[in-house]
C-alpha positions as CSV (number, residue, x, y, z in Angstrom):
1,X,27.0,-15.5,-4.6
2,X,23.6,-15.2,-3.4
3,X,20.9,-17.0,-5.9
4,X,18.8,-13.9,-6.3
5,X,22.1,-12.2,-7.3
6,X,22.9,-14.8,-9.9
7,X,19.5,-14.8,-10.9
8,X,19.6,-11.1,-11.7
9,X,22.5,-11.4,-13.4
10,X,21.2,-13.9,-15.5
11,X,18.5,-11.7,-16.5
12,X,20.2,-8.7,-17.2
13,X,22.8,-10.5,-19.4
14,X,20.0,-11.7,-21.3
15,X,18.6,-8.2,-21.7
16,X,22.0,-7.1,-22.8
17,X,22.1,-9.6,-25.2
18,X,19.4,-7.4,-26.9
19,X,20.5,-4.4,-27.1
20,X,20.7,-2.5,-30.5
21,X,17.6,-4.6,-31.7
22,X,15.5,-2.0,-33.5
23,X,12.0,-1.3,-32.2
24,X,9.7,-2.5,-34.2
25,X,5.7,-2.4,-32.6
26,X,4.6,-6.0,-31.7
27,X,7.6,-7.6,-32.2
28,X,9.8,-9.7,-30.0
29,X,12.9,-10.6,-32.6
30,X,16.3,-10.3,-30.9
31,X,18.6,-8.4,-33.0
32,X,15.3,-8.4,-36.0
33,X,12.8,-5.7,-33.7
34,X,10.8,-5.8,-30.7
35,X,8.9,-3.3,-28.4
36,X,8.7,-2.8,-24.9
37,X,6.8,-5.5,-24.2
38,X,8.4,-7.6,-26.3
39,X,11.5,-7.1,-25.1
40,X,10.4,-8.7,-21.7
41,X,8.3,-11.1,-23.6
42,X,11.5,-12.3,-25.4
43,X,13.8,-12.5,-21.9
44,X,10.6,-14.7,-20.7
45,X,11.1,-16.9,-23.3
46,X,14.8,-17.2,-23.2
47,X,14.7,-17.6,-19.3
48,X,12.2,-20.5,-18.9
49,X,12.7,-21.9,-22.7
50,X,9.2,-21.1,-22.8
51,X,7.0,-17.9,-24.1
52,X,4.6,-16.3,-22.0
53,X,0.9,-16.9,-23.0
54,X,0.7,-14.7,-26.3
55,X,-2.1,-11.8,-25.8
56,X,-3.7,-10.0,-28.6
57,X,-2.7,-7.6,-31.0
58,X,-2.5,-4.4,-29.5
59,X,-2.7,-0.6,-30.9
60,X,-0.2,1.9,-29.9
61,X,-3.0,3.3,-28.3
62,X,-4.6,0.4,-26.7
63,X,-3.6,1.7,-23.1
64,X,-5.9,5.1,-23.7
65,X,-8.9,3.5,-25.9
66,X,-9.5,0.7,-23.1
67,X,-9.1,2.4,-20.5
68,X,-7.4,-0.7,-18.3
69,X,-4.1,-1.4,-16.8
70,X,-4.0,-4.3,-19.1
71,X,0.0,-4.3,-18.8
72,X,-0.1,-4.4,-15.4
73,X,-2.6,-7.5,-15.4
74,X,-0.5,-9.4,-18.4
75,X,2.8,-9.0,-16.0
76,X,0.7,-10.2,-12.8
77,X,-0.3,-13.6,-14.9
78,X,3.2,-14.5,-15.3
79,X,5.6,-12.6,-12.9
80,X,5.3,-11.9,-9.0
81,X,4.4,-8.1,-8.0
82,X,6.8,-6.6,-5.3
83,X,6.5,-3.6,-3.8
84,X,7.4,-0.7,-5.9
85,X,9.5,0.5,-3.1
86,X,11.8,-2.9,-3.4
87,X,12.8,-3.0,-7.1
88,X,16.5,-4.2,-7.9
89,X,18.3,-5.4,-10.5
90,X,16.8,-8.0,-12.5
91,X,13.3,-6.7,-11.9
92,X,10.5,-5.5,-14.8
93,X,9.5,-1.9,-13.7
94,X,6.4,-0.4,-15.6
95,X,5.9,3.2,-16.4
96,X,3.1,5.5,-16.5
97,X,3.8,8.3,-18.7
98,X,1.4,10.2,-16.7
99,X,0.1,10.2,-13.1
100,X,-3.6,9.8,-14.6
101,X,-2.9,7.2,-17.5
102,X,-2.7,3.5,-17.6
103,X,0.3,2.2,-17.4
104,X,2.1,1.2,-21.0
105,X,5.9,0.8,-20.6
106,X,8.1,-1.6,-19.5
107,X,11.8,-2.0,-18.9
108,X,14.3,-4.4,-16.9
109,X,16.5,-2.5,-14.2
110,X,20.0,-3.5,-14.6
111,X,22.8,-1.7,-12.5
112,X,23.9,1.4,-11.1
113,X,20.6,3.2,-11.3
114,X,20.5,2.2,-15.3
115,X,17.4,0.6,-16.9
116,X,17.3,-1.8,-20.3
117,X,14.3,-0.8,-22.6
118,X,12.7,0.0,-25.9
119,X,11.2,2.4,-26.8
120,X,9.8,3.7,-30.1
121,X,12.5,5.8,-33.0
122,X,15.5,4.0,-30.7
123,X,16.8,0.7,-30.7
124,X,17.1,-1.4,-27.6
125,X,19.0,0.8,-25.1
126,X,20.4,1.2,-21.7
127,X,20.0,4.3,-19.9
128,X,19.9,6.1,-16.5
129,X,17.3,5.3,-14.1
130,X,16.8,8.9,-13.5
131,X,14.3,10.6,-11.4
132,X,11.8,11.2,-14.4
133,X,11.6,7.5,-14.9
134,X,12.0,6.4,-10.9
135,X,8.5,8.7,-10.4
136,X,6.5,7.0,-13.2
137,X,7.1,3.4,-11.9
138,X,3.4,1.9,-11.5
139,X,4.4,-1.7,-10.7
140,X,7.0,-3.5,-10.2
141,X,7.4,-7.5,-11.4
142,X,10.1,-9.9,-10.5
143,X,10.6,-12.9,-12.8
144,X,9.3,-16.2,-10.5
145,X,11.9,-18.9,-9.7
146,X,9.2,-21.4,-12.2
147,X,6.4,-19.7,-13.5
148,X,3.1,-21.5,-12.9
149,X,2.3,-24.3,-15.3
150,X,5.6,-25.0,-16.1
């Protein structure tokens, strides 16, 4: 098996690992709550055995009062940006909700057009990659072989 494919899997059995953890803003708690970006926050962790760098608190309407794609810029400090034509498996894809906002979702693509994600009044889930979501993608991050500094 290819590395990149073991690699993936890896990753997405990680994710899986949290699904059903409740969302809970600001949070990255396997099983205990997480958000979005918690959720990849906590796959960083488990992945390198090391967290990411943590950033401030953040409002659930940070994205709008700012202004900037601040999610975008946290995953570019510790994941490498691929084309957003090239996502697979494995990958972190980030969402606008709309074609003129920032971007302020994240999720981990897993298999057959499915994505892993939380989002808020549902617990960590895997659902379809369907066209809604597959036209909202902003960015797309893969997770580095060793992040820098490490």
């Amino acid at each position: 098996m290819p590395h990149e494919q073991q690699k993936a899997e890896h990753i997405i059995t990680i994710a899986r690992q949290w699904l059903g953890t409740p969302y809970h803003h600001q949070q990255s708690l396997k099983g205990i709550g997480c958000d979005c970006l918690g959720l990849i926050r906590g796959i960083y962790s488990e992945l390198y055995n090391h967290p990411p760098a943590v950033h401030t608190p953040y409002t659930r309407d940070w994205a709008e009062a700012s202004g900037e794609e601040t999610l975008i810029k946290a995953a570019g400090a510790h994941l490498k940006q691929i084309d957003i034509n090239q996502h697979a498996p494995g990958d972190v894809l980030i969402f606008r909700f709309r074609k003129w906002m920032v971007a302020k979702h994240a999720a981990i693509e897993s298999y057959e057009g499915r994505m892993i994600h939380a989002i808020e009044q549902s617990p960590v889930s895997e659902v379809s990659l369907g066209p809604w979501w597959q036209r909202h993608i902003a960015a797309v991050f893969r997770f580095p072989e060793r992040p820098a500094g490490l």
